[in-house]
VEXGULO-970096 format. One record per atom (N, C-alpha, C, O): residue in one letter; z, x negated, y negated. Coordinates in steps of 0.1 Angstrom, whole numbers, plus 5000, padded with zeros to 4 digits. Layout:
N
AZXY...
This chain:
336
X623811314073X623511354087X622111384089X621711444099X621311344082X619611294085X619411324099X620111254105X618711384104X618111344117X618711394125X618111454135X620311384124X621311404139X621011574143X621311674137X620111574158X619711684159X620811744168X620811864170X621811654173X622811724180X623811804174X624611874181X623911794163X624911854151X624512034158X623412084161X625612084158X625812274162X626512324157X626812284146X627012404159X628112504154X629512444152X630112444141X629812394162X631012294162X631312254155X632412294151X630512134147X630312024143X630412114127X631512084122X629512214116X629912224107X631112354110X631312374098X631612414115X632812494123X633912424116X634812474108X633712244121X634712184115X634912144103X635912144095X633812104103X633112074086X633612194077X634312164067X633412294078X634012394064X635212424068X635812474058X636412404083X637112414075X637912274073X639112284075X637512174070X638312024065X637712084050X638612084042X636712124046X636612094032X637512204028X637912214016X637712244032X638612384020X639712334015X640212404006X640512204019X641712124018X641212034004X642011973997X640012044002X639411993990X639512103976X638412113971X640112153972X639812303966X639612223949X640012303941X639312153944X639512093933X638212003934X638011913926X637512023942X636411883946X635211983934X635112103933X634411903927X633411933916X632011933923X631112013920X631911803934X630411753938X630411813953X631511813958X629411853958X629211873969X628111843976X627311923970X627411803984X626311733992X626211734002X626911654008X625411794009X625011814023X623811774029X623011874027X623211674034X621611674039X621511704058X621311604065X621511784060X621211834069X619611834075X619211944077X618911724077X617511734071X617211714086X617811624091X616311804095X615811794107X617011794115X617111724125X618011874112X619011914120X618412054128X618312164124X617912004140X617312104142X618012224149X617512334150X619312154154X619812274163X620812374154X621612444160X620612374142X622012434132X621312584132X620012584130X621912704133X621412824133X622212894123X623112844117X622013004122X623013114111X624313074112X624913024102X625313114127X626213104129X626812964116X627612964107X626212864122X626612724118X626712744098X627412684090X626212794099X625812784081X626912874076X627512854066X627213014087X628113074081X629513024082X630213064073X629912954091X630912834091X630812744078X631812714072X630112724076X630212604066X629912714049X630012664038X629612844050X629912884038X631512944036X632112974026X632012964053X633013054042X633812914038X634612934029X633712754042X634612634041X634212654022X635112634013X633012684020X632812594008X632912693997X632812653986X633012894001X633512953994X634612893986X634612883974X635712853994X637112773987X636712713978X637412753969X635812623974X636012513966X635512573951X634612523944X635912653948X635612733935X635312643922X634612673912X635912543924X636112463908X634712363912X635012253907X633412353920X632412283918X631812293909X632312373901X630612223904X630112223895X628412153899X627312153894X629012123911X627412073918X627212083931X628012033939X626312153934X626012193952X625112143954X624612103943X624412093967X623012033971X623112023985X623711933990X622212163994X622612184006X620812154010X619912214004X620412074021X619212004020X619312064035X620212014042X618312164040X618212224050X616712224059X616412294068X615812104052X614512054055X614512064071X615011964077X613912194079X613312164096X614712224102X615012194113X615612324092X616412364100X616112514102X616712604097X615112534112X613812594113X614212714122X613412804125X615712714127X616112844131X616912954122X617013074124X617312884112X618112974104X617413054099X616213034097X618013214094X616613334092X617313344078X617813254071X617213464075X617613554065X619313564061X619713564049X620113564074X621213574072X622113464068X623213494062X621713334071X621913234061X621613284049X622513354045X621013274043X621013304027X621713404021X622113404010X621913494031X622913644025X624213544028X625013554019X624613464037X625813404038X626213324024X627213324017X624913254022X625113154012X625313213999X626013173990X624513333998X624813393981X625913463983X626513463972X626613543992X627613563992X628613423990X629713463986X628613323990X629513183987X629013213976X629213323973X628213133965X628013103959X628313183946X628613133935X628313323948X629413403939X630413383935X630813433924X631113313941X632613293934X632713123929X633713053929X631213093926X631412963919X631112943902X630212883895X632213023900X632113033884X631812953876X631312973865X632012783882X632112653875X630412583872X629912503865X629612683886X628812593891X627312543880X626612633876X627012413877X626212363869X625012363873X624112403866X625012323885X623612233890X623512263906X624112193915X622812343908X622412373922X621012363934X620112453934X620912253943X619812253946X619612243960X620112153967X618712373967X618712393982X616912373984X615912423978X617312273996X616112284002X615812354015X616512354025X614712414015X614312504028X613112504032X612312594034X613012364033X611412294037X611312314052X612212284061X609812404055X609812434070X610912534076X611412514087X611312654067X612612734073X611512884073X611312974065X610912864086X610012954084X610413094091X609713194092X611313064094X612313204096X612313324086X612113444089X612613284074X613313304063X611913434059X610713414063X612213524052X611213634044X612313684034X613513674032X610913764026X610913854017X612813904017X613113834008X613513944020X614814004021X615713874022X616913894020X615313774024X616613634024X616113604011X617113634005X615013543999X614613573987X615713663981X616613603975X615813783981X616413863976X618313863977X619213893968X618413843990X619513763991X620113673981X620913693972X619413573985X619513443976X619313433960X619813353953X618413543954X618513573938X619413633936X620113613927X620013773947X621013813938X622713733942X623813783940X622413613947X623913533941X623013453932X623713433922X622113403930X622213313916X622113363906X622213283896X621713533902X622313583891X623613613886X623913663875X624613553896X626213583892X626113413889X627413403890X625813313886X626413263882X625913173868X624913103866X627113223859X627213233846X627113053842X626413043832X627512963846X627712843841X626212743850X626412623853X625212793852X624212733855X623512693848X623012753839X623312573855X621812483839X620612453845X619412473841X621212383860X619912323863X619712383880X620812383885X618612433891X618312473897X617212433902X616212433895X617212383914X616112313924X615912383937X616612373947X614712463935X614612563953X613512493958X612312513953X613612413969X612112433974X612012503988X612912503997X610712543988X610312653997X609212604001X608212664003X609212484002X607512424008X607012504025X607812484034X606212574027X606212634036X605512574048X606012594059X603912454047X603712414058X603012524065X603312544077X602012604060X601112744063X602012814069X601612934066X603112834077X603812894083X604712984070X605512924063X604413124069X605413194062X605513324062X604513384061X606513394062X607013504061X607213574045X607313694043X607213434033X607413494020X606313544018X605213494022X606413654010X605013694001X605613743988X606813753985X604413763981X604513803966X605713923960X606113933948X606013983971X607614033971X608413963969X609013973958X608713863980X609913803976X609913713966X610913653966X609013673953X609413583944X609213703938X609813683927X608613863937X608913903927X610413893927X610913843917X611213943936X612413963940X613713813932X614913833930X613013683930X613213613930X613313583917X614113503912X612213673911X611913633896X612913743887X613213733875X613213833894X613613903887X615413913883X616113973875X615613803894X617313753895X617013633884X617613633874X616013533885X615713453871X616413483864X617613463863X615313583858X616113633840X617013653839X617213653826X618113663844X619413683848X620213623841X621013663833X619813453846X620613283843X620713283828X621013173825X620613343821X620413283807X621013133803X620913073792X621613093813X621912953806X621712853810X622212743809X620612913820X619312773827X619012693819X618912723807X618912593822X617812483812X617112393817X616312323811X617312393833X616112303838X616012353850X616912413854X615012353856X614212463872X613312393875X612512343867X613312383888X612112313893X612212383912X613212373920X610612463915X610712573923X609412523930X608312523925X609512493941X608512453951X608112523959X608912553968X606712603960X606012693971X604812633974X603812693970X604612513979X603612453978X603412513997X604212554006X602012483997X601312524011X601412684019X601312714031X601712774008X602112904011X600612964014X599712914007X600113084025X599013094027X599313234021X598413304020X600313274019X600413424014X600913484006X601113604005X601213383996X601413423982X600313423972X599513343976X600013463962X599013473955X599113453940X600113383937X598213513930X598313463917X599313603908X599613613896X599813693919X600913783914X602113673915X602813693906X602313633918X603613543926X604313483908X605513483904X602913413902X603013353895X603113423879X603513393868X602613503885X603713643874X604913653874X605613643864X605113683889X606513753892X607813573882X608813563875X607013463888X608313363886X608213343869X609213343862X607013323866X606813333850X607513423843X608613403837X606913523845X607813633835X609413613836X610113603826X609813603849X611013583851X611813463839X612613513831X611613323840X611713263831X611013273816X611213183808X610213393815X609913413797X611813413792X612313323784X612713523798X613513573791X614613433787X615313433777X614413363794X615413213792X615413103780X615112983782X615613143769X615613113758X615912983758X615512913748X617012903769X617512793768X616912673773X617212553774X615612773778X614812643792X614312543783X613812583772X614412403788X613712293783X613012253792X611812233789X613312233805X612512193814X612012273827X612812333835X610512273829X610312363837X609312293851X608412243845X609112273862X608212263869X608312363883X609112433889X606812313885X606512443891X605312403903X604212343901X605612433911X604412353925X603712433934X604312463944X602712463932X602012583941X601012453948X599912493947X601012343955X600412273958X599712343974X600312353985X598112393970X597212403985X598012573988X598412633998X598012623974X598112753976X596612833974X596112843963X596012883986X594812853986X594413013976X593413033969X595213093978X594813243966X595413233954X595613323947X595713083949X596113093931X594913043930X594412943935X594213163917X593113143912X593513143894X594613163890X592613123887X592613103869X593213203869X593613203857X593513313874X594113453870X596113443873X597013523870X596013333878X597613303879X597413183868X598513153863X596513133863X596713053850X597513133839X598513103833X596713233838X596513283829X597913383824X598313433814X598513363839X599913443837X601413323830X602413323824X600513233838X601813133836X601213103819X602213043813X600313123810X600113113798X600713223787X601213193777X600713343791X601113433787X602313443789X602913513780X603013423796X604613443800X605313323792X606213343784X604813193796X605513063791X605513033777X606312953774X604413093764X604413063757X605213113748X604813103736X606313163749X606913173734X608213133736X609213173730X608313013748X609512963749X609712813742X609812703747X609712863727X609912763721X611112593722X611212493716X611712643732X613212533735X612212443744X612412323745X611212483749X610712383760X610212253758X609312233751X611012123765X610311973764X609611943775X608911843776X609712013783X609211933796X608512013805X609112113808X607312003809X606212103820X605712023832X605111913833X606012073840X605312023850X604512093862X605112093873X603612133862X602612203867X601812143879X601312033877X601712203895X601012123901X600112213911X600712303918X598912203912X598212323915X596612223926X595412243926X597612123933X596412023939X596312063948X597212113954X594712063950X594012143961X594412283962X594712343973X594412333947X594112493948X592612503942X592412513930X591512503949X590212533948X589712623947X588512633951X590412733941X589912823935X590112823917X589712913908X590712723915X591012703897X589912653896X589312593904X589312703878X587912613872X588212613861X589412623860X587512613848X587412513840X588312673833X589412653829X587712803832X588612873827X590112843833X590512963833X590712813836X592212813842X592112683832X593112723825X591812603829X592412483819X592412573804X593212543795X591312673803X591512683792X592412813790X592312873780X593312853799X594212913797X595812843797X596812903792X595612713802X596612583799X596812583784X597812593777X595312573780X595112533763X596212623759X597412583757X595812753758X596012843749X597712853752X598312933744X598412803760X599712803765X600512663762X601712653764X599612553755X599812433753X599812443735X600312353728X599212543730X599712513716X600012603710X599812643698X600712653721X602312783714X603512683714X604412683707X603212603725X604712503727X604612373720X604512263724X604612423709X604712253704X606212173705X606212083696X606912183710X608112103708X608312053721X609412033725X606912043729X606511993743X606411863743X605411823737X607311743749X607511593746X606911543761X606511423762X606911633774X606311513780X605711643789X606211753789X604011613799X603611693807X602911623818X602211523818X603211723829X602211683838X601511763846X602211853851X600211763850X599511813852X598911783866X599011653867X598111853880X597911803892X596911873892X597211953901X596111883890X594511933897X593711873906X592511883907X594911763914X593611713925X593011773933X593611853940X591711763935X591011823943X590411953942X589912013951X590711983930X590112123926X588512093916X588112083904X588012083928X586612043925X585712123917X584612073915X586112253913X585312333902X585512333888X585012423881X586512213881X586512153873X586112093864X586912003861X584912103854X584312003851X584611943839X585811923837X583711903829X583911843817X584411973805X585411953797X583912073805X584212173803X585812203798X586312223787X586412203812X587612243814X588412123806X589212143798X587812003812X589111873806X588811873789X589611833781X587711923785X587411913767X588112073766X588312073754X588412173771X589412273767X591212243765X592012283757X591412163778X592412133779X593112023771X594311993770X591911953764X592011823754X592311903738X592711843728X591912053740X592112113723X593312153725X593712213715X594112153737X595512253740X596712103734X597712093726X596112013742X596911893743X597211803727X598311753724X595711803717X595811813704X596811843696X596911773686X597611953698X598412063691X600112013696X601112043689X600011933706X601411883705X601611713700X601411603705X602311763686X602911623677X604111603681X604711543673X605011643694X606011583694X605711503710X606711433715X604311503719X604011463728X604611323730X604511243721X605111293741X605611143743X605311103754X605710983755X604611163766X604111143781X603611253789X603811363792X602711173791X601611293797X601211183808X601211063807X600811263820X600211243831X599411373838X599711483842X598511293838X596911423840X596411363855X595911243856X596611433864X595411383878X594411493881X594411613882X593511403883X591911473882X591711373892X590911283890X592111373899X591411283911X590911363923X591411443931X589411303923X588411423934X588111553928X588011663934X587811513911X587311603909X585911573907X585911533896X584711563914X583511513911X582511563901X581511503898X582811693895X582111703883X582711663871X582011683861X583711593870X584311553855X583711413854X583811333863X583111393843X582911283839X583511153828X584711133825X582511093823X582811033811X583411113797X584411103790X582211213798X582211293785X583611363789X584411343780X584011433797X585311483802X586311403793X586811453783X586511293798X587311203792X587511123779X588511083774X586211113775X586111103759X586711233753X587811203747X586511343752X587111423751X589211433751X589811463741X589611403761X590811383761X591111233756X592311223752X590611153755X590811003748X590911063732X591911033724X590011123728X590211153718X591111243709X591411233697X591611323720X592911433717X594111333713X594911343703X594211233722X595411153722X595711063711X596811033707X594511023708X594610943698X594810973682X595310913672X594211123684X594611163670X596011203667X596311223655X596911213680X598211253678X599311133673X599711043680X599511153662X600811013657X601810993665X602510893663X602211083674X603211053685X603410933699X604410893705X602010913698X601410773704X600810663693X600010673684X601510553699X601510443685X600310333696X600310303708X599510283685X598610173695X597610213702X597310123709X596910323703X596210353715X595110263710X594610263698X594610193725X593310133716X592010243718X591910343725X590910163709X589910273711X588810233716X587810283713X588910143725X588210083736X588410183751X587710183760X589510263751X590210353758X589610433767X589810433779X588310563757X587410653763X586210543768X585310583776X586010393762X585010363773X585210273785X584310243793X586910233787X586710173802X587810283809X588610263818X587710373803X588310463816X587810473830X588510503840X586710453829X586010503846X585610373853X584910383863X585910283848X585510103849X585710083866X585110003873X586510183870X586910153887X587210303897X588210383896X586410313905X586610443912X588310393913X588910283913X588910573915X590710593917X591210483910X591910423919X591210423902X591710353890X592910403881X592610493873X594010353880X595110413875X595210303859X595310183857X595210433848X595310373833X596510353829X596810463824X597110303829X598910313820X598410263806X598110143806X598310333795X598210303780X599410403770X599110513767X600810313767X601410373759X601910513761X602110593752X602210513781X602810623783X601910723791X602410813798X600210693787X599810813794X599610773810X600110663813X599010823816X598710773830X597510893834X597811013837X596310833833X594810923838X594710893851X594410773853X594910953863X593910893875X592411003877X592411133876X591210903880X590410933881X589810883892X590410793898X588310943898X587610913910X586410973905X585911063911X585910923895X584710923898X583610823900X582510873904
């Protein structure tokens, strides 16, 4: 239902209750994306339909530009979502729901700490400068985390937030230290303009002793307040986890960067022998150079987890401004 902006109350009214006749259904999917006229009301219609369906196992309620709904949607929805004892895999979008604050956060963590059979969890909160969250509500958020213990993959979107800061990244960090089972994690503060190396430095300290972890994904483009310390707080968080098989990394546009940082971040990268894919963007970063990159050419090659690299490698990397390398998995983009 993409787009259909005439969809109202009515319309899911009827929608939850035809599904409740479904009480045995496992998958559930809703894209409601620029539905613009759906308000609380409508949402609470369509939770108490989907309260019934107890025996799911997969939700995915896509609420992108449904830009009236506030707080009380979310207290609707974690109230539903409690009595889904089955539930595996849950992922809501709330792109542009700039209604929403600190107390719908809170809402919304304390139903995803009731549920016991959760693996994988996808929130995004892309905000679009427009927001009511602050560092409250992901503390609030982070603190229902620890909760899941039987998470294993998260991926949590606050990119363009003007009012969260490098506590934030405390509050969600810490939260996932306690999750023993996480393998996969990413994480998107993209053009969060108050995360500075001092929220590096948390997500290093919090993330490192989660030894189960295979997968990172970190994206922090055009936060221009990171510099070369904030890679080297990457490092020191990059070789606690060695059982780290693939990463990716986003520093576009964080122009205080230099060679510095990518030869720190190249002794973090060193330290994982089970590495199998990495993707690093440094694009528009104008102080990284050649030597930057010699530097990480070099990390890579000494790792036996990559077979072939040739060693012509560190000298035609920069052969073409914004130039994309694919060698054996890795993928560099550069601009300089």
């Amino acid at each position: 239902m993409n787009s259909c902006k005439r969809i109202t109350n009515k319309g899911l009214e009827h929608l939850g209750k035809y599904i409740q006749r479904f009480n045995s259904l496992q998958s559930f999917t809703l894209n409601l994306r620029k539905c613009t006229q759906v308000k609380d009301q409508d949402l609470s219609d369509l939770a108490e339909g989907l309260s019934r369906l107890t025996s799911l196992k997969s939700l995915s309620l896509i609420l992108w530009s449904c830009y009236q709904i506030t707080d009380r949607s979310l207290r609707n929805l974690a109230q539903c979502i409690q009595r889904f004892d089955s539930l595996q895999s849950f992922d809501l979008d709330l792109t542009f729901c700039k209604e929403l604050t600190d107390d719908g956060l809170k809402c919304l963590g304390e139903g995803l700490q009731t549920l016991t059979s959760l693996k994988s969890l996808n929130l995004n909160f892309f905000f679009w400068s427009n927001s009511n969250i602050t560092d409250k509500g992901l503390e609030y958020l982070g603190q229902s985390l620890q909760r899941i213990n039987t998470l294993q993959s998260i991926n949590l979107n606050f990119a363009e937030s003007k009012t969260i800061t490098d506590e934030s990244l405390n509050h969600i960090t810490k939260g996932l230290q306690a999750l023993s089972n996480l393998q996969s994690i990413s994480l998107d503060f993209t053009f969060c303009c108050h995360v500075t190396d001092k929220g590096l430095s948390y997500i290093s300290e919090n993330l490192k002793t989660l030894n189960s972890l295979q997968s990172i994904n970190l994206n922090f483009r055009q936060c221009k307040n990171i510099t070369d310390e904030g890679l080297s707080n990457i490092r020191e968080c990059l070789q606690k986890l060695t059982s780290l098989q693939a990463i990716k990394l986003n520093f576009w546009i964080c122009d205080k960067i230099t060679d510095i940082g990518l030869k720190n971040l190249s002794q973090g990268i060193k330290a994982l022998s089970s590495l199998r894919y990495i993707l690093l963007d440094f694009k528009y970063c104008p102080s990284i150079t050649n030597e930057g990159f010699k530097h990480l050419g070099e990390s890579l090659q000494s790792l036996s987890s990559f077979k072939g690299i040739r060693r012509d490698y560190v000298n035609s990397i920069h052969e073409t401004l914004t130039k994309i390398y694919y060698i054996e998995g890795i993928i560099v983009y550069s601009s300089i």
